[in-house]
C-alpha positions in Angstrom: 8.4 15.3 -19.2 10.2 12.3 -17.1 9.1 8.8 -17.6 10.3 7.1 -14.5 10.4 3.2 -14.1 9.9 2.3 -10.3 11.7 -0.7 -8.5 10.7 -1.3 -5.1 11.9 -2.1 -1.9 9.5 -4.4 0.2 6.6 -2.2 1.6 6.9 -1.2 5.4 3.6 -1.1 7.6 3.4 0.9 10.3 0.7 -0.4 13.0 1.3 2.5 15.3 -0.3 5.0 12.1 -1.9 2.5 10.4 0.3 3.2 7.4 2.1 1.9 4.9 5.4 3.2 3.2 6.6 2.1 0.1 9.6 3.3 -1.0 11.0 3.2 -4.6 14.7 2.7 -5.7 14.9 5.7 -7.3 14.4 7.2 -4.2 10.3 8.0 -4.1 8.0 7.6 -1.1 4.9 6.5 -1.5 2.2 6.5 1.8 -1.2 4.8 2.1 -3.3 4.5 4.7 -3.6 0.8 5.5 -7.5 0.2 5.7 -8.6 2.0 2.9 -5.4 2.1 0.6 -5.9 5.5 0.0 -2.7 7.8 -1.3 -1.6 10.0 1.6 1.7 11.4 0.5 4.1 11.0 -1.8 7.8 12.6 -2.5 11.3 12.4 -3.7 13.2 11.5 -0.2 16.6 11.1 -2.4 18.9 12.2 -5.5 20.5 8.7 -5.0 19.1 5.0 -5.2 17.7 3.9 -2.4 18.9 -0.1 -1.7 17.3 -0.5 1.7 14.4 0.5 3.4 13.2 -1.2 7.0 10.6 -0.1 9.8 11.3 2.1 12.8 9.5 0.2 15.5 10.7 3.3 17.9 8.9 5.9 15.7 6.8 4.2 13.8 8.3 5.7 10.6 11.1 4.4 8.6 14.6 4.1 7.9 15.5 4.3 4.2 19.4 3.7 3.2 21.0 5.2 0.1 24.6 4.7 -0.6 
């Protein structure tokens, strides 16, 4: 079993899904709907720590830098 201690980058709202992405530096995602904080997703988007993470106005998504 893996204990994991999370460090996070600032959270990242999307208003065009009405989410909200927070990503950890150990390279989680973590997505909640942003009226009702409910858990919509989560999952391992890297092997590597992730330093960075910033919103994709374009998208609505995000952008989520590594190395």
């Amino acid at each position: 079993m893996h204990t994991y201690t999370h460090t996070y980058t600032p959270a990242q709202i999307s208003e065009k899904f009405g989410l909200v992405y927070v990503v950890s530096k150990l390279g989680f995602v973590f997505v909640y709907d942003l009226e009702s904080a409910t858990a919509v997703y989560r999952n391992r988007i890297s092997p590597d720590p992730v330093f960075l993470a910033c919103p994709s106005d374009s998208t609505g998504g995000i952008y989520a830098i590594n190395r």
